[in-house]
C-alpha positions as CSV (number, residue, x, y, z in Angstrom):
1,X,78.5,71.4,148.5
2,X,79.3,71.3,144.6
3,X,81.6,69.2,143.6
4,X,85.3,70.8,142.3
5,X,85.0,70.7,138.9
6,X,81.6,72.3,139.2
7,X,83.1,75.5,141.7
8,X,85.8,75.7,138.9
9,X,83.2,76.0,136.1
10,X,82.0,78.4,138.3
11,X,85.6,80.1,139.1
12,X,86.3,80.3,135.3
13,X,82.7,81.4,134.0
14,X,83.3,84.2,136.4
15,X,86.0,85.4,135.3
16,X,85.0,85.3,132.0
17,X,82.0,87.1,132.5
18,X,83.8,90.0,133.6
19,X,85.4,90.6,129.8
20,X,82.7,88.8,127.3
21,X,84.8,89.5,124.5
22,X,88.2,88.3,125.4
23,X,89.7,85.0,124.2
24,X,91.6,82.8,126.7
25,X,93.9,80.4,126.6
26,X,93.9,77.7,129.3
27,X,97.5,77.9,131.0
28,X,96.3,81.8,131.5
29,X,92.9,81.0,132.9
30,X,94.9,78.2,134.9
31,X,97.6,80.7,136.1
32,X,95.2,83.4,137.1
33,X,92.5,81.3,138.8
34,X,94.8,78.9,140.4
35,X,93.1,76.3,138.8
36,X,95.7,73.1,137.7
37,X,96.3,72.8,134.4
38,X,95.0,69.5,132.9
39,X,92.2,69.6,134.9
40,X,90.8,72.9,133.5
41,X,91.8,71.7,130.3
42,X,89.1,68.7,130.9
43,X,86.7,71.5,132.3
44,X,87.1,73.9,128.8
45,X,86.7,71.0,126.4
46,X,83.3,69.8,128.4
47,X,82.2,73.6,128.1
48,X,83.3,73.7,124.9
49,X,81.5,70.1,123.6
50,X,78.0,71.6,125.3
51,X,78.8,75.3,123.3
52,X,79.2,77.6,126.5
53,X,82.4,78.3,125.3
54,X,83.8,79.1,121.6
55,X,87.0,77.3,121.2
56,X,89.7,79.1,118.6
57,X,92.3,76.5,116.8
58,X,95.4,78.0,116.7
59,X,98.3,79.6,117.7
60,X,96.5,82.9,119.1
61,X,93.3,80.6,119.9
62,X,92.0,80.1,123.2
63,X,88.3,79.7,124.8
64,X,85.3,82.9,124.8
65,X,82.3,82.6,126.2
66,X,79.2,81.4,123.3
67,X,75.9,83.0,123.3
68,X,74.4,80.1,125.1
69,X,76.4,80.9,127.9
70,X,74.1,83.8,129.1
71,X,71.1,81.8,129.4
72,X,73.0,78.6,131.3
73,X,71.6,78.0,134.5
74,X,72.9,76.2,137.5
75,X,71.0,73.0,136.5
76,X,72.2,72.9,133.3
77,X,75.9,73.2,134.4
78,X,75.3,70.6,137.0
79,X,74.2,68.4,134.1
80,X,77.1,69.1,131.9
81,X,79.3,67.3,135.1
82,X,77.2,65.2,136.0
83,X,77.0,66.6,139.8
84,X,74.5,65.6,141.9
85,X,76.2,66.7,145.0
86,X,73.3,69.0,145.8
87,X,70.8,65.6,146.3
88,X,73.2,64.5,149.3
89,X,73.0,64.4,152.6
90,X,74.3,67.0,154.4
91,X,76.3,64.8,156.3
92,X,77.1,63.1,153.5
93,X,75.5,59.8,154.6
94,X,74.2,58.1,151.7
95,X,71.3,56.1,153.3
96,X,69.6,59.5,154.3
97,X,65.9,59.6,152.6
98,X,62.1,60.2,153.9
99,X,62.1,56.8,155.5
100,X,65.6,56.2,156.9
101,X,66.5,59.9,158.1
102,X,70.0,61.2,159.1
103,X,69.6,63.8,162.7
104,X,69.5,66.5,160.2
105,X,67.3,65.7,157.9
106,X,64.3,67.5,158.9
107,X,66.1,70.6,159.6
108,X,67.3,71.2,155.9
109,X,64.4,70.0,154.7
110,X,63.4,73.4,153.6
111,X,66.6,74.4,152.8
112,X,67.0,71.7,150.2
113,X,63.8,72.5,148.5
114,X,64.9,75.9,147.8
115,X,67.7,75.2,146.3
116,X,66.2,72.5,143.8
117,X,63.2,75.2,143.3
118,X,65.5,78.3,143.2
119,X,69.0,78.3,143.4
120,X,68.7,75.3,140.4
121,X,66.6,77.7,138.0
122,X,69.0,80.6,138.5
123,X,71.1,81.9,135.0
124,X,74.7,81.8,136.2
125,X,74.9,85.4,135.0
126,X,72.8,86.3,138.0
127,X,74.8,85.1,140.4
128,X,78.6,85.5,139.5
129,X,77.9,88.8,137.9
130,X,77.7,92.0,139.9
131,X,76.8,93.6,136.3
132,X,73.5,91.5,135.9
């Protein structure tokens, strides 16, 4: 249910993960996470603006993951995208609330609460990383 930009965060910070210390360039991370080019490119530069990632000027520059990255939790990179895909409906009706509920409202009820009290709170690390 998160938006694209936010499962290519996701996709990218991943692979990153994986080799801390490496620098990146975008048309490689494009290439080997079959991610389009000018997209990612949008994605990196909003990473880059909130300092998840280090970005190096130059002709061997490229993107590496910042300190802060380690500590950046699924709220926070929701907020960086402004996705709020995780409040909707399942069924993706937008009138869904306490007083005008959709048939499933009730049943993922619960489900919905864990995600904004746990899934939201969780470091990224956690859950992309078989390491941590």
């Amino acid at each position: 249910m998160l938006s694209s930009t936010t499962q290519y965060a996701l996709r990218v910070l991943s692979f990153m993960y994986e080799k801390p210390d490496a620098l990146y360039s975008v048309k490689t991370l494009s290439e080997l996470l079959d991610i389009p080019y000018k997209y990612l490119t949008k994605i990196m530069t909003k990473l880059s603006k909130n300092n998840i990632m280090v970005s190096i000027q130059g002709r061997n520059g490229g993107f590496k993951l910042s300190e802060k990255s380690y500590d950046l939790t699924v709220e926070e990179l929701l907020m960086i995208f402004k996705d709020e895909s995780y409040k909707f409906c399942i069924l993706k009706n937008s009138f869904c609330n306490e007083e005008k509920k959709c048939q499933l409202h009730d049943a993922y009820s619960d489900s919905k609460k864990t995600i904004k009290n746990d899934f939201l709170k969780k470091k990224i690390i956690t859950i992309v990383s078989p390491h941590e």
